[in-house]
C-alpha positions as CSV (number, residue, x, y, z in Angstrom):
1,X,70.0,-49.3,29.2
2,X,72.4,-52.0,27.8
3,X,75.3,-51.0,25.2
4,X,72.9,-52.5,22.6
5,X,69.8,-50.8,23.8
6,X,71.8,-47.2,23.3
7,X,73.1,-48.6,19.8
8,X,69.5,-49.7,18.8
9,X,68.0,-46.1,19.5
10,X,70.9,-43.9,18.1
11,X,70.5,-45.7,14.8
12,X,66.7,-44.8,14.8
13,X,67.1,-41.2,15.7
14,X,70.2,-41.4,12.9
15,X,67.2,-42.8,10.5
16,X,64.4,-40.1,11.7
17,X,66.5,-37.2,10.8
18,X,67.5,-38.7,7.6
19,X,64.0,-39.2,6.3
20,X,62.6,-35.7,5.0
21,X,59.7,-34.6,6.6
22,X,56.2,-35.6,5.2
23,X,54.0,-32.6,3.8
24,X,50.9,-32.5,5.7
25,X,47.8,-33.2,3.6
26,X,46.0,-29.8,2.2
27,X,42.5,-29.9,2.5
28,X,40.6,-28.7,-0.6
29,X,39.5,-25.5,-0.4
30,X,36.8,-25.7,-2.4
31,X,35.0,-22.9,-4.9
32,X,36.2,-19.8,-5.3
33,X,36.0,-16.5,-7.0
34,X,37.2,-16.9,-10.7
35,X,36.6,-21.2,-10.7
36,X,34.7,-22.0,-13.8
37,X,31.6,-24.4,-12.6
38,X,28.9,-26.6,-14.4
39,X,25.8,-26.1,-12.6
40,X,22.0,-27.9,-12.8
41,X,19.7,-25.8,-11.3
42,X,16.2,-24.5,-10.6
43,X,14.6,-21.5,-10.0
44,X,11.2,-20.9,-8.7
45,X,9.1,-18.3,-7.4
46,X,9.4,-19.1,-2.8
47,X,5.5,-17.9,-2.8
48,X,3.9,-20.0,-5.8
49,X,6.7,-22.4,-6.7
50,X,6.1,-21.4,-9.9
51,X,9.0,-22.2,-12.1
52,X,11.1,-19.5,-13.9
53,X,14.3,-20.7,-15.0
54,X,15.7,-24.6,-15.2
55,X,18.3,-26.9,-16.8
56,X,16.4,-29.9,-16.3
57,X,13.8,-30.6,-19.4
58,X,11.6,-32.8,-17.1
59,X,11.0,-30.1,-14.7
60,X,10.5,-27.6,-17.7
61,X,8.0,-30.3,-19.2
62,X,6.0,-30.3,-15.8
63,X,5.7,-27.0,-15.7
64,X,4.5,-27.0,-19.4
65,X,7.6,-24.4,-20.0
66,X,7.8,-24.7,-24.2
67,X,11.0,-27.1,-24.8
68,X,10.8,-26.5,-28.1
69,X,12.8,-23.2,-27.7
70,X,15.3,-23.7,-25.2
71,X,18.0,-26.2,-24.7
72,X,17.6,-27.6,-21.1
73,X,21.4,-28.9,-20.1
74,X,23.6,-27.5,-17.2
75,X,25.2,-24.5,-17.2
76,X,28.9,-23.3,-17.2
77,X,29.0,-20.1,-14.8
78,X,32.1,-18.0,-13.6
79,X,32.4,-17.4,-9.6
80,X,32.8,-13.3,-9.1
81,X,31.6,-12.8,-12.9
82,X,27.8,-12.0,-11.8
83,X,26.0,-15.2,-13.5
84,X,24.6,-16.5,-10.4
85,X,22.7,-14.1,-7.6
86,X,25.1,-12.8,-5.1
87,X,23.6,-15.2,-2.4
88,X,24.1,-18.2,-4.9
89,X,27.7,-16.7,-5.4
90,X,28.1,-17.0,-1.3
91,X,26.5,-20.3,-0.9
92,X,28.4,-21.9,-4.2
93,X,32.3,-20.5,-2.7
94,X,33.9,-23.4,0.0
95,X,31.3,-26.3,-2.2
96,X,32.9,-28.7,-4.4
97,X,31.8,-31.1,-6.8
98,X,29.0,-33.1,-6.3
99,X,27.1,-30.4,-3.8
100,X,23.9,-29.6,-3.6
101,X,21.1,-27.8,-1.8
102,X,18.6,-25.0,-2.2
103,X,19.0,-21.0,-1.6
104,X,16.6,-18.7,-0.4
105,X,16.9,-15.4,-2.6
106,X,15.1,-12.2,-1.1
107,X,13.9,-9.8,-4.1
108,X,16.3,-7.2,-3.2
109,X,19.0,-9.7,-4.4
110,X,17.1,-11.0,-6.9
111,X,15.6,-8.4,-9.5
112,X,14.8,-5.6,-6.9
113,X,11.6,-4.5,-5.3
114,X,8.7,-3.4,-7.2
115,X,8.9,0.0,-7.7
116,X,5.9,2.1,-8.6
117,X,7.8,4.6,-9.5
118,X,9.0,2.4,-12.6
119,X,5.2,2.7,-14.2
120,X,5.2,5.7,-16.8
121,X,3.5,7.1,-19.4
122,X,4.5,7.8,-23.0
123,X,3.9,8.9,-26.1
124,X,2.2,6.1,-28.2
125,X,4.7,6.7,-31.2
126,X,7.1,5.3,-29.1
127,X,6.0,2.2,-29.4
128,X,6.0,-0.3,-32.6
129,X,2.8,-0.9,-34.2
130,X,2.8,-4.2,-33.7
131,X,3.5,-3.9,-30.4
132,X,0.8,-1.7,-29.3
133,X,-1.1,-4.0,-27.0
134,X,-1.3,-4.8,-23.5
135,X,1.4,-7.5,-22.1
136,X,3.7,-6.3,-24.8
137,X,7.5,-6.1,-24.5
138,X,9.0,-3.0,-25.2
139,X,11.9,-0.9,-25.5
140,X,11.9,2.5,-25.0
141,X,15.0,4.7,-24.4
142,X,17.4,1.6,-24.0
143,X,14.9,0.9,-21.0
144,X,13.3,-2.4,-21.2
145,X,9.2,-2.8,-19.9
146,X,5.9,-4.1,-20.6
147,X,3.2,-2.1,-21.7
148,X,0.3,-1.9,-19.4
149,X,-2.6,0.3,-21.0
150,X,-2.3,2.2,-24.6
151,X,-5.5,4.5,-25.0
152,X,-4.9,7.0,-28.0
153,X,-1.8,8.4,-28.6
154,X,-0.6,7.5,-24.7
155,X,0.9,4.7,-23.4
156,X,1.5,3.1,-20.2
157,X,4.8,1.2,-19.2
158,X,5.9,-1.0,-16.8
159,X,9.9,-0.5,-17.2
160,X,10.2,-2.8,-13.1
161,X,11.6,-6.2,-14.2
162,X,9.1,-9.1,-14.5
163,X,9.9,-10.8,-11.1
164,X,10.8,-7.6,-9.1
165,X,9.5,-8.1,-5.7
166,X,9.6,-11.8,-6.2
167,X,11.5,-13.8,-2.9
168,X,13.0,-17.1,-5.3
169,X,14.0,-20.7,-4.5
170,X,17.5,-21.6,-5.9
171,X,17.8,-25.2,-6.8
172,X,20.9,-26.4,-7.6
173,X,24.1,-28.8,-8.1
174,X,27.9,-28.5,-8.3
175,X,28.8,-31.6,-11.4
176,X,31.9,-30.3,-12.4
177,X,35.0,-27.8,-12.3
178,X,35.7,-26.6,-15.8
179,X,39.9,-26.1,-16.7
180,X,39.5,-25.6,-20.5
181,X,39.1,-22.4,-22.1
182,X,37.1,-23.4,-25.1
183,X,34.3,-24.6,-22.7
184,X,34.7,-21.7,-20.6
185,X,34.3,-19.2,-23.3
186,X,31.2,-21.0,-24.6
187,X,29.8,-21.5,-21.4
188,X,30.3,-17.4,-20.4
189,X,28.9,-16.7,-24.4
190,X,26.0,-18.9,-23.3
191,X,24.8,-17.1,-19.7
192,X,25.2,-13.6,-21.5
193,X,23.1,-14.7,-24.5
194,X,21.3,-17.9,-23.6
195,X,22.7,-19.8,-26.3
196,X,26.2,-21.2,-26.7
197,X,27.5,-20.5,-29.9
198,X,30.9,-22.3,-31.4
199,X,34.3,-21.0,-30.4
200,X,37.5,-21.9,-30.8
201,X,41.3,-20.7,-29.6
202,X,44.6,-20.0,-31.6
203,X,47.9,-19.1,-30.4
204,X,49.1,-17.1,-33.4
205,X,52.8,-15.5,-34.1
206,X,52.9,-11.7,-34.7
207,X,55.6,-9.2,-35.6
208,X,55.2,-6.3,-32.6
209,X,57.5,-2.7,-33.4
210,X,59.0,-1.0,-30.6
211,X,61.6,1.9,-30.6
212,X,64.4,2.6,-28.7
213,X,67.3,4.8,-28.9
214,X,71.0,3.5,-29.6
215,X,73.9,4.7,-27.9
216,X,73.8,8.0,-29.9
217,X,70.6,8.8,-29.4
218,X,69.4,7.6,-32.4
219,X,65.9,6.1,-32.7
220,X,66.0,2.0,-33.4
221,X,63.1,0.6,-34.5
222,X,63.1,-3.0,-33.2
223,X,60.9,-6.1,-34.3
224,X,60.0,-8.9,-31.7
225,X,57.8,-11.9,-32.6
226,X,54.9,-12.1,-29.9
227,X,52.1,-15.1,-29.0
228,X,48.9,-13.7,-29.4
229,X,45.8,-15.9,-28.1
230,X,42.9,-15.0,-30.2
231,X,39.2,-16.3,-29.1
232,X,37.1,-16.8,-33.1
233,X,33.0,-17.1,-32.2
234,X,31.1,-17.9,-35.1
235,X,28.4,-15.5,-34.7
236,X,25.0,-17.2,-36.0
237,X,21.7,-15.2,-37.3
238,X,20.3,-15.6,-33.7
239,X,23.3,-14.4,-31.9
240,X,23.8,-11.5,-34.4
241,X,20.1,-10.1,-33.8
242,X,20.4,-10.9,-29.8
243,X,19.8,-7.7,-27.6
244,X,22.4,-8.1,-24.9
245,X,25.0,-8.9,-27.9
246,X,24.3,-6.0,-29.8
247,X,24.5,-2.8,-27.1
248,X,27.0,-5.0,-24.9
249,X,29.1,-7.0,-26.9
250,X,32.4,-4.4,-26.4
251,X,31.6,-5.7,-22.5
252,X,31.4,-8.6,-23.0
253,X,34.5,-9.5,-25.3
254,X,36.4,-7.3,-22.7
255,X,34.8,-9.5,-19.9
256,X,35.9,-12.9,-21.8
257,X,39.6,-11.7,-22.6
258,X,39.7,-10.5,-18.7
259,X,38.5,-13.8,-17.3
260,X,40.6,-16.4,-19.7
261,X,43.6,-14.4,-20.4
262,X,43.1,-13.4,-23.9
263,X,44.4,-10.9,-26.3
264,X,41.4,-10.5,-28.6
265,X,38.0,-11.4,-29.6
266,X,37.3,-12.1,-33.2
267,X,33.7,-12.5,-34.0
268,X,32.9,-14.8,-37.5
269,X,29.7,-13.6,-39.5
270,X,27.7,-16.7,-41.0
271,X,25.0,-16.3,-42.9
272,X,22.8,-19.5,-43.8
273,X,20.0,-19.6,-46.0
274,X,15.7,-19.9,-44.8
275,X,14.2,-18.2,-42.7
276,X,14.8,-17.1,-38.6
277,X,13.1,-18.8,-36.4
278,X,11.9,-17.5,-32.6
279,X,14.6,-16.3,-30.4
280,X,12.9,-16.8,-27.4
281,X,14.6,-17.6,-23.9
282,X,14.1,-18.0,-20.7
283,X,16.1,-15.5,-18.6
284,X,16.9,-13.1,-20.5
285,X,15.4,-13.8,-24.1
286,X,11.5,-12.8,-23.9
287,X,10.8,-13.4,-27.3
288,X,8.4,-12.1,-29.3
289,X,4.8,-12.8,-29.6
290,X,2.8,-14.4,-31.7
291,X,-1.0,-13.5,-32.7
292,X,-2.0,-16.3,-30.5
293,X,-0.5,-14.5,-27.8
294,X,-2.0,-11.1,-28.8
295,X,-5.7,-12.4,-28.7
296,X,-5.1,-14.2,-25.4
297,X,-3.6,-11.1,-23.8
298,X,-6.3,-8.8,-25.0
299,X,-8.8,-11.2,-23.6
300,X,-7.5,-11.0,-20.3
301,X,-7.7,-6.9,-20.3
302,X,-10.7,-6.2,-18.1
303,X,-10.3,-2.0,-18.0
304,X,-12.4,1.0,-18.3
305,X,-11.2,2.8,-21.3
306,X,-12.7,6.3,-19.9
307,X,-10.9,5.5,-16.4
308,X,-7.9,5.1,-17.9
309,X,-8.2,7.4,-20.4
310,X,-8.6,10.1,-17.2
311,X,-5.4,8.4,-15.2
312,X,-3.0,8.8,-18.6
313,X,-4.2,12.7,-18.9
314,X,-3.9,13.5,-15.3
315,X,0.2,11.5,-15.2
316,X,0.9,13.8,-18.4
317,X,0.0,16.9,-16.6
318,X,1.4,15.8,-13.6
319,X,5.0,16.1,-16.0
């Protein structure tokens, strides 16, 4: 190698260690537990295809779902927070946006096997008056059900979920990551009570007290100025006489403040005037029935009141 051969290749080995290493390109990891996602999904029964839950309103409209009372738009869900079933949660970690594909959800991970053990028999005073029919939703005991049979002053309920023993089809799409906290805390508000209802954030200033002791042991009482972030809902009529918000909303304030870093949930009364409409839903929200429904469900009883009658004494003394 010639003098200006060795000159050439020192000066590039001088320039190689003078330029700073490039940082090798991090693949995206994709979802994970605690990513807030927008979702469009559907959810239908694997043996019928019947459809039981969906954000698209031409899908709902096809399976003559009422569109009236529910607001068909994708969802905000929280990965690890239990929105989703635990096989959606394990297909939806690693995806990113713009996924999509279909889950196969056994029963057992979906709303549990039928259980015939779930069918009892109660007092008919249990029961609302207007609810005394067959095909009705009931609550009895903080236990949710549909009653079967009333004959007399005996009732029976089914207290299995709707869909229990159902295998389901999950339908769905990753649009978008959600960073906000607003739309996060709406779109956690809206799986728990099928609605979204306005929310809003503030950082506010607060005097906190804390005592110590001074060098003589005396107690000092000291005052620090502290940010507090402070989630306001404005709690409508609907939201205000929704199940799930009235025995869970301590759970579900603590679940918000957990998930977005807060330090307290401030819920806003409004009262408007007229009347209240349905709260009916989809998931969650069974609503309540009208007289229509009544006629149509007695119509479709086709029982032996004597048999039954028999079957409700013999569970009683079986107690």
């Amino acid at each position: 190698m010639s003098d200006q051969e060795q000159a050439d290749a020192a000066e590039s080995a001088e320039e190689a260690d003078a330029e700073p290493d490039a940082e090798p390109e991090t693949e995206d990891a994709g979802l994970a537990d605690g990513d807030f996602v927008r979702l469009a999904y559907t959810i239908r029964t694997a043996d019928d295809g019947d459809v039981i839950d969906t954000t698209d309103e031409a899908v709902a409209e096809e399976a003559e779902i009422d569109t009236e009372e529910y607001e068909f738009e994708p969802r905000i869900v929280a990965l690890g927070a239990g929105h989703v079933f635990p096989s959606v949660e394990e297909e939806l970690t690693g995806k990113s946006v713009g996924d999509e594909g279909t889950v196969d959800v056994p029963a057992d991970d979906a709303f549990g096997e039928y259980d015939p053990d779930e069918v009892e028999t109660v007092k008919a005073d249990k029961i609302p008056e207007d609810s005394r029919y067959p095909g009705a939703q009931v609550q009895i005991d903080n236990r949710q059900g549909h009653l079967e049979t009333i004959i007399g002053g005996r009732a029976r309920v089914d207290f299995n979920h709707p869909l229990a023993g159902e295998d389901l089809e999950y339908e769905y799409e990753v649009l978008e990551v959600i960073e906000d906290r607003e739309e996060k805390a709406a779109g956690m508000l809206g799986m728990y009570l099928q609605d979204a209802p306005e929310v809003r954030i503030e950082t506010l200033v607060e005097e906190e007290e804390s005592v110590t002791e001074d060098d003589d042991g005396e107690e000092v009482v000291e005052t620090e100025e502290v940010e507090k972030d402070v989630l306001y809902v404005t709690a409508t009529q609907a939201m205000q006489m929704n199940q799930q918000w009235m025995f869970q909303k301590q759970q579900i304030a603590q679940d918000l403040m957990g998930r977005l870093d807060l330090d307290r949930v401030v819920v806003e009364e409004v009262i408007e005037g007229g009347g209240m409409g349905g709260l009916g839903g989809m998931m969650g929200g069974m609503g309540g029935a009208g007289a229509g429904d009544i006629e149509d469900a007695l119509e479709d009883v086709d029982v032996d009141a004597d048999e039954i009658a028999d079957e409700l004494d013999a569970d009683l003394d079986e107690e």
